[in-house]
Each structure stands twice: as structure tokens, then as C-alpha cells.
Backbone bond lengths (Angstrom), bond angles and torsions (degrees), N, CA, C in turn:
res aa  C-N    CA-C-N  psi(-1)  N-CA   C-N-CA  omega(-1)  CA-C   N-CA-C  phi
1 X - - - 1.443 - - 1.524 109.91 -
2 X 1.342 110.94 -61.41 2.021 103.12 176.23 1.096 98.15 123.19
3 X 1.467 126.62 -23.44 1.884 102.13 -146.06 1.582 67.23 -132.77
4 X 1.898 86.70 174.28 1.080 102.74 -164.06 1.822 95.90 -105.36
5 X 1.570 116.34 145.54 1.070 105.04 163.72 1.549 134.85 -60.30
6 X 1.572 127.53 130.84 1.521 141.62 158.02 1.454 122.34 -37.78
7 X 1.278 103.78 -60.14 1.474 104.32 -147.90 2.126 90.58 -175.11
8 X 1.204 102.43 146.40 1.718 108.89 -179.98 1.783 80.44 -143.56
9 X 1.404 92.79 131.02 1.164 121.13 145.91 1.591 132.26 -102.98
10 X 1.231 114.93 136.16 1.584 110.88 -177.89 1.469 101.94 -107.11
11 X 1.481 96.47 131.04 1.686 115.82 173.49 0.804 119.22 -84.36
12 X 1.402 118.54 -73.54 1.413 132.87 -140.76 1.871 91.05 -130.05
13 X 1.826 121.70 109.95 1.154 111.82 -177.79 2.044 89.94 -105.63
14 X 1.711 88.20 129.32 1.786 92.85 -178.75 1.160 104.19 -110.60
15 X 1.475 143.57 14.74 1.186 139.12 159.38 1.542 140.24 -87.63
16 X 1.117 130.37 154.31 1.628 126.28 149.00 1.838 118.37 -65.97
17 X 1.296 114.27 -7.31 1.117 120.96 172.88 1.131 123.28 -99.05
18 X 1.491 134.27 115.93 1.298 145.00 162.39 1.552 109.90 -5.10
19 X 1.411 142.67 158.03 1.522 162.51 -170.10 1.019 113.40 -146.86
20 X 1.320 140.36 62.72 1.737 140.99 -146.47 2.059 82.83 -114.84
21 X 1.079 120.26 123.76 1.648 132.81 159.09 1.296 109.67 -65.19
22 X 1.260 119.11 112.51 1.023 149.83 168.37 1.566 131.29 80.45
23 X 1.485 103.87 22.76 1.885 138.51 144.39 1.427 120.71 -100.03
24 X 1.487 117.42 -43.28 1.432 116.49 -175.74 1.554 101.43 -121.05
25 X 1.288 120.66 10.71 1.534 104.54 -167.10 1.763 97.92 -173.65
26 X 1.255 93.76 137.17 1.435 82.03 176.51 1.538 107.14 165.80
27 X 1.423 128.22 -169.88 1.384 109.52 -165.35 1.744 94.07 -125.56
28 X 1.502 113.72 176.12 1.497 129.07 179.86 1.418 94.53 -160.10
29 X 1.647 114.82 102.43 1.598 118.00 -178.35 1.351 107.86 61.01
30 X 1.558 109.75 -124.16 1.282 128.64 -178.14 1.461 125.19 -91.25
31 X 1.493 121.81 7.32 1.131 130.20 -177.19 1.573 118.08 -137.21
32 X 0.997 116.63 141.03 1.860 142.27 -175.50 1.412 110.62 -70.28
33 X 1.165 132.19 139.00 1.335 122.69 166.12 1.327 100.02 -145.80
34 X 1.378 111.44 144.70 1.560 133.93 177.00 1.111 107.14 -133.65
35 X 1.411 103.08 143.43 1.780 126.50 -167.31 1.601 103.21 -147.26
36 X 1.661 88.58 -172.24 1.620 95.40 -174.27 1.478 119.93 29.01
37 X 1.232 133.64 69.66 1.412 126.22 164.65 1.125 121.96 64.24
38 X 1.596 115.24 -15.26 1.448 102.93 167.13 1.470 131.29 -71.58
39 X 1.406 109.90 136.82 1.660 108.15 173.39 1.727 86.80 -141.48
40 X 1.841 99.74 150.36 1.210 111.09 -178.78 2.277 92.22 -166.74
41 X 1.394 93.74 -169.46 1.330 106.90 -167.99 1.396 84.77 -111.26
42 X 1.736 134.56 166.55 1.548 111.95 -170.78 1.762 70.01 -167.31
43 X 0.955 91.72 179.59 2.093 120.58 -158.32 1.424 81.72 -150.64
44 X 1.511 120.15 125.84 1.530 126.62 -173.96 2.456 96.53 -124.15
45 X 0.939 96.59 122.60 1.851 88.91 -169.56 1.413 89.54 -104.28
46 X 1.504 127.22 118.85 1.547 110.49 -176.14 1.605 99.94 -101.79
47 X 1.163 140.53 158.07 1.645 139.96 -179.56 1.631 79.83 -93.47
48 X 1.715 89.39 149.60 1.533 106.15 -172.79 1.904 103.08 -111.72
């Protein structure tokens, strides 16, 4: 992609595990990372 992500929104949370921003989820540049058990549906806003 190039750019760096804006802003992630979480939609859709599909786990028994907590989704805490910026412990289980969160961005590095241009890419998302999820941890600890979280899984969810997410809205990624990249700056252009």
C-alpha cells in the first residue's frame, strides 16, 4: 500500500478475547497487527 495508516476502526469483534487498541491491535506504518486472541472485522483509513 505505501501510506501509512490514519485511523482503524473495529467493526465486527468475533472473539472471546478482549480488542484493546494498541495491546491487541493496532498499526506499524502501513500495516495492522493483531495479537492476544483478538480477531474482529476492522475499517483500515490509510493517509494519502
Amino acid at each position: 500500500m505505501g501510506s501509512n495508516v490514519n485511523h482503524i476502526t473495529l467493526l465486527s469483534h468475533k472473539s472471546k478475547s478482549p480488542c484493546i487498541p494498541g495491546h491487541s491491535y493496532g498499526s506499524v506504518g502501513s500495516y495492522l497487527y493483531v495479537d492476544h486472541g483478538c480477531r474482529a472485522v476492522f475499517r483500515i483509513y490509510y493517509r494519502l
